[in-house]
N, C-alpha and C positions, 0 to 999 in steps of 0.2 A: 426341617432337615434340608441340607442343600441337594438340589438334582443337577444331575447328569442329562445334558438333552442333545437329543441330535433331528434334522429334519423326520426320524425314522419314532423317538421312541425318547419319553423322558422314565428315567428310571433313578429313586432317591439316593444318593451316596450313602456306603456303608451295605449296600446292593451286589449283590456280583450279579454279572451278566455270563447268562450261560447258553453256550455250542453244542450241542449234541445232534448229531446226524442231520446238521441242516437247521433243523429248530428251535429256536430261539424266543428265550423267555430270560424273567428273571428270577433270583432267589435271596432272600432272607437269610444270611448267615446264623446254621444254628435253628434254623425256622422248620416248624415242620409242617408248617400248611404246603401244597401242592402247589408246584413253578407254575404261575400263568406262562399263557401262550400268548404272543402277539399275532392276530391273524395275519393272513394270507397277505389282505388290502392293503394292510400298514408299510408294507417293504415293496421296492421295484427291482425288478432283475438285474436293470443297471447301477444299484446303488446298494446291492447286498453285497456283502463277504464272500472271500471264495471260503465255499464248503469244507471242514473238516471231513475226514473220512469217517463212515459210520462207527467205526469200532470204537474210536478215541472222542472223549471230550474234554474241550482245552473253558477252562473258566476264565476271565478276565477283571479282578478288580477295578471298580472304581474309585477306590481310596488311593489318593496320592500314593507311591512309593516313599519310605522314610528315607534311606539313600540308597543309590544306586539303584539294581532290582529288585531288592528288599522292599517286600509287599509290609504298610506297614497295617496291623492287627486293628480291628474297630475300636470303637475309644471304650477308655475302661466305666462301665455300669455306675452310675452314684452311689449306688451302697457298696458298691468296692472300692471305689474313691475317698467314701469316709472312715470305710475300717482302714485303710492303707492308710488316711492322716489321724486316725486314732493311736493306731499301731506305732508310728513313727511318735509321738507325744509321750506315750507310754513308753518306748524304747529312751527317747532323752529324760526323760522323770528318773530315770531310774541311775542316770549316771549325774543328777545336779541336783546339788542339795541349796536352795536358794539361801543368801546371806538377808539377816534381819533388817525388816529396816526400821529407818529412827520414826519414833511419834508420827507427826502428823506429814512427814516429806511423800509426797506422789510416789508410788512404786513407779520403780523403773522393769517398764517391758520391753528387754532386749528382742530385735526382729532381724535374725540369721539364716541370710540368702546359701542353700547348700547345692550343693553339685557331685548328684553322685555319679558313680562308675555302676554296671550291670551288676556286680557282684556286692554292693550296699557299701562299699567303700568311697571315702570324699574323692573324686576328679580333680579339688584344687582346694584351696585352704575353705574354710567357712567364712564369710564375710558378714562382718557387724553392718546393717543396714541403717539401723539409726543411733550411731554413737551418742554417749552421754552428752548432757551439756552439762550435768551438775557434777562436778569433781566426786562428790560423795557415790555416784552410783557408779563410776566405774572398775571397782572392782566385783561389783556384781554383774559388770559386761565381760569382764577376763573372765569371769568363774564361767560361765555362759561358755564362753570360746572353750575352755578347758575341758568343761564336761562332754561337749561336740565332739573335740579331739579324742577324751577318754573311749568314749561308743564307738569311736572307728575300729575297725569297720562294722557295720550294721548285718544281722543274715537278716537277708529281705526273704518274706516267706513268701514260698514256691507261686502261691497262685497270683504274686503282684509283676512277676517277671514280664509277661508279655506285654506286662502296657508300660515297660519302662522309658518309650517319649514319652509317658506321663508324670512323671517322679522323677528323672533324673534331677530337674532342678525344682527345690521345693523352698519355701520360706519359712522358718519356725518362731511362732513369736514366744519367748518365754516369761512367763508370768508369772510374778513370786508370791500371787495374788490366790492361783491353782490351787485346788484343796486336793492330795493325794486319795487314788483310790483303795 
């Protein structure tokens, strides 16, 4: 995990650092073990922060902003990462019915670069990544584009929203090879 270090205090990214009345420690987003404290020794008078006032505490991410001030969200969990490209497989399955292929010719597996918008909708056409080279499979790369087109727009379900810099651009390969579930 990368860290955040300062003469004072290295603390892992994905950390928030946290102000309350002076005290300073860090926390776990989401964590419920108890914020250590940095002692006393660790900081100098001349190279602390001016004090918050007790009543208020101001938190400060160490994760990049995505743009602007927008804090941007920890990265999304691996088993939410696999159900979100589970999800999305299952969503295009359903809209492409793969064309046969001949005897013994290689299946061809279209690999389609997408670009969505927040609401599951394409930001820009879907783009064939590795076009045919054999005349015969491409119309099973138009069916491919076709069925992409069909599924727009996609409802992304509710709990993939927050980590949408994770998703927005995704690659789909499709495989006519896939046994339906």
């Amino acid at each position: 995990m990368p860290v955040f270090s300062s003469r004072l205090f290295s603390v892992p990214l994905g950390m928030a650092i946290v102000f309350v009345g002076g005290a300073i420690g860090y926390d776990r987003f989401n964590a419920s073990a108890p914020t250590p404290k940095i002692p006393p020794s660790a900081t100098s008078a001349t190279s602390r922060p001016p004090e918050p006032s007790p009543s208020r505490a101001v938190v400060a991410s160490l994760t990049p902003p995505a743009s602007g001030a927008e804090a941007a969200p920890a990265s999304m969990p691996r088993e939410l990462e696999a159900s979100f490209d589970q999800w999305l497989i299952a969503s295009y399955l359903k809209c492409w019915t793969p064309l046969p292929t001949k005897g013994d010719d290689e299946p061809y597996v279209a690999k389609v670069r997408l670009e969505f918008a927040r609401d599951g909708s394409l930001s820009g056409p879907p783009k064939l990544v590795n076009p045919p080279s054999n005349p015969a499979s491409r119309p099973q790369a138009k069916g491919v584009l076709r069925a992409v087109q069909n599924c727009n727009p996609l409802k992304v379900p509710s709990q993939y929203g927050p980590y949408y810099e994770q998703w927005k651009t995704k690659t789909v390969h499709f495989d006519p090879q896939v046994t339906r579930g």
